[in-house]
C-alpha positions in Angstrom: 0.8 -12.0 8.4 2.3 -8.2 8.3 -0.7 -6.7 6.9 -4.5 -7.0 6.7 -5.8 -7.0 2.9 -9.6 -7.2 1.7 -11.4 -5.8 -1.5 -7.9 -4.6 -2.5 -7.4 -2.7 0.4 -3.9 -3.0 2.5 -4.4 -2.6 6.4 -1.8 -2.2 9.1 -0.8 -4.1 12.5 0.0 -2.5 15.4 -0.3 -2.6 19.0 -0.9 -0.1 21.9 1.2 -1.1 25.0 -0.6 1.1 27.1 -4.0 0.4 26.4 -3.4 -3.5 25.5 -4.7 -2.7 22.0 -4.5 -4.1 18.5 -5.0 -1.1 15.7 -4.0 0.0 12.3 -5.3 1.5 9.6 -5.8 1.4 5.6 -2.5 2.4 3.8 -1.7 4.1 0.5 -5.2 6.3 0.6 -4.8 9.6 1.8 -8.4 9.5 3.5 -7.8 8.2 7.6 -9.8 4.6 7.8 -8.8 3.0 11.0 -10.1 -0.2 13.1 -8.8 -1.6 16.2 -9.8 -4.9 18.4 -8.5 -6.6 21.4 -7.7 -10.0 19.2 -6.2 -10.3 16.1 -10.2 -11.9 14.7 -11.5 -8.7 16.1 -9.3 -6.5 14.3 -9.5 -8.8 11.2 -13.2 -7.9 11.7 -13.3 -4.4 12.0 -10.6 -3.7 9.5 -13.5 -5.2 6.9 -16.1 -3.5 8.5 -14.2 -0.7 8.1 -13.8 -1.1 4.4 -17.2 -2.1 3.8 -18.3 1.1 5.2 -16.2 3.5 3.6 -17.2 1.7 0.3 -21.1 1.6 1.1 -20.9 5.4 1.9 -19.1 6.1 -1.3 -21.7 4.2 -3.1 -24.4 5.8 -1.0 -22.9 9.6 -2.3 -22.2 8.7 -5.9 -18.2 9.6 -5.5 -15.8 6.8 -6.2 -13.9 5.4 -3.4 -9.9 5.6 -3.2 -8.4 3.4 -4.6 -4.3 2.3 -3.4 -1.7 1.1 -4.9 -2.8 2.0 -8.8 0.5 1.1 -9.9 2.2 4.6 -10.6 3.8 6.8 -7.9 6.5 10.3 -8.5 10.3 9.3 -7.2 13.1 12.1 -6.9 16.3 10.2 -7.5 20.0 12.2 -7.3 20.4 13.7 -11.4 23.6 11.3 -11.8 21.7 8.4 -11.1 18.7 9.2 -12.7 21.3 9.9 -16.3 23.2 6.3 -15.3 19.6 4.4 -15.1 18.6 6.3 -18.5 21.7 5.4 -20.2 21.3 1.8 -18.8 17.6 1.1 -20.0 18.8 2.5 -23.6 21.9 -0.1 -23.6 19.4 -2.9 -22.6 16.7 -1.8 -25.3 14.3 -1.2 -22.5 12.6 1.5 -20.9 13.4 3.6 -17.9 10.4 2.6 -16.6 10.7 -1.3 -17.3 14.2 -0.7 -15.3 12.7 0.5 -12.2 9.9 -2.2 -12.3 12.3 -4.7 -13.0 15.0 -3.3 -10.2 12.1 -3.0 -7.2 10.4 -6.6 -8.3 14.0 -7.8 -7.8 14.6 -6.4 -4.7 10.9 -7.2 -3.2 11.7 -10.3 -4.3 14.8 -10.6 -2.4 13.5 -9.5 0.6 11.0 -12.3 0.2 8.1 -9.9 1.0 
C-alpha cells in the first residue's frame, strides 16, 4: 500500500532515517493533519485518529471539514496544446473536458496505480 485512506481521506507514507520514524500526513487539503508511529499499525492508527479528530472538531465548531479530491482542479497547459486538444475533443464530438478525463484515466490506468 502507497497511501493510507479512511472516511475519504488520502494519507501519506514516509519514514524518518534519523529518528527511525513512520509519518505522513493527509494530502490534497490545504489544512496540515499529520500522524506518525513507530509501526506501520501505529501509523494506520493515528492517521485515523487523526481524521477523526479533525472531523469531530469541525463538527464540534459548526464549519464543514475539507474535503480532497472533489473532482475539479485549474491546469496551465502550453496555448498550442491547449488549441490541438480543443480541436481534438470537437472532431471526436466530445468535450475538452471529457478529453482530459478520458486522457489521465488512460494514463492512471497504465501506470496501474
Amino acid at each position: 500500500m502507497k497511501y493510507l485512506d479512511y472516511e475519504g481521506y488520502t494519507g501519506s507514507i514516509e519514514y524518518s532515517t534519523e529518528d527511525n520514524l513512520l509519518f505522513g500526513k493527509v494530502i490534497g487539503i490545504k489544512g496540515l493533519l499529520s500522524y506518525e508511529g513507530e509501526t506501520g499499525k501505529e501509523l494506520e492508527e493515528d492517521f485515523k485518529s487523526v481524521i477523526d479528530e479533525y472531523l469531530a472538531d469541525c463538527k464540534s465548531k459548526e464549519i464543514v471539514p475539507e474535503r480532497p479530491f472533489k473532482g475539479s482542479f485549474n491546469v496551465r497547459i502550453p496555448a498550442k496544446l491547449h488549441r490541438k486538444a480543443a480541436l481534438l475533443a470537437m472532431e471526436t464530438k466530445t468535450s475538452l473536458n471529457n478529453l482530459v478525463t478520458e486522457s489521465i484515466r488512460s494514463r492512471v490506468m497504465k501506470e496501474n496505480f
